[in-house]
C-alpha angles and dihedrals in degrees: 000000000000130000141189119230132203106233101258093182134351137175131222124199101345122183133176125126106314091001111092135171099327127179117192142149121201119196137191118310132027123338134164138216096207119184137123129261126320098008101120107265089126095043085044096056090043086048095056089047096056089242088125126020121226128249077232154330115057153255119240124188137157114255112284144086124307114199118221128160126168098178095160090087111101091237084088098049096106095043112111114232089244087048092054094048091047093048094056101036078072096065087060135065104189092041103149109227091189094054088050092050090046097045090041081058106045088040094043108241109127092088082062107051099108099035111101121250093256094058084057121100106234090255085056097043088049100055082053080069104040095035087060097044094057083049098047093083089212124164088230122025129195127221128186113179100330094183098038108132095001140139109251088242082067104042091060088048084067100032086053087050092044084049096054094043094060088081091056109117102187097036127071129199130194122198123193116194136118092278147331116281114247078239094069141072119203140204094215129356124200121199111211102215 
């Protein structure tokens, strides 16, 4: 089936380390930025959410909110997991508290709310991030290496949500990671060379 998707976001001429004059339009649904190591899907996506700026070319995107959450730094070690949520569930104004309630519950966090970010295991860590992005309610929603790190029962959570999401016709989302599971359909894919 094929559909056809507004443009929801789109770059001309990037460039920033590996990233180099890059042209690309993401529509509705789910797309992915795949590469190996060290090829820029992490700077890209950084790049899309305004986090770095780049050494030239631009980032368009229709108004609206752009999700973006990096919570490995250090910086976050003392937040709780609560005080995350409800920090970034300020930056959006569509953010679904009913989804993240739902989602804290199927992926197990809700044991962990009040513990801070540095007594989490990395899979754990790492659901504090994604929980909050399918929350987040953003028109476009950024994704860097949702599964890293996580139990299988997990992994398919979020499968069986990315999977839903690629209907979406006003929403984008844009997963990073080394390639698309076998699982999984996308709008676009970018492959990062």
């Amino acid at each position: 089936m094929s559909t056809i998707h507004t443009p929801l976001l789109q770059t001309l001429d990037l460039s920033l380390g590996p990233i180099q004059n890059l042209s690309f339009t993401w529509s509705a649904g789910v797309s992915w930025v795949c590469g190996d190591e060290g090829k820029g899907k992490t700077t890209l996506l950084r790049l899309l959410a305004g986090d770095l700026q780049p050494t030239a070319g631009t980032v368009v995107m229709d108004e609206g909110s752009v999700f973006w959450a990096d919570l490995q730094d250090d910086a976050h070690d003392a937040t709780t997991v609560q005080a995350c949520w409800d920090a970034l569930r300020g930056r959006h104004a569509n953010w679904n508290d009913a989804l993240l309630e739902d989602l804290a519950e199927e992926l197990n966090m809700n044991p962990h709310r009040e513990k801070q970010l540095h007594m989490l295991s990395a899979g754990s860590r790492r659901k504090v991030m994604v929980v909050a992005a399918l929350a987040s309610g953003a028109a476009v929603t950024l994704l860097d290496q949702p599964f890293a790190a996580l139990d299988l029962a997990s992994v398919r959570i979020i499968q069986d949500f990315l999977r839903e999401a690629a209907t979406h016709t006003n929403r984008a989302w844009i997963v990073a990671d080394y390639e698309v599971p076998a699982s999984l359909q996308a709008t676009r894919v970018l492959h990062l060379t």
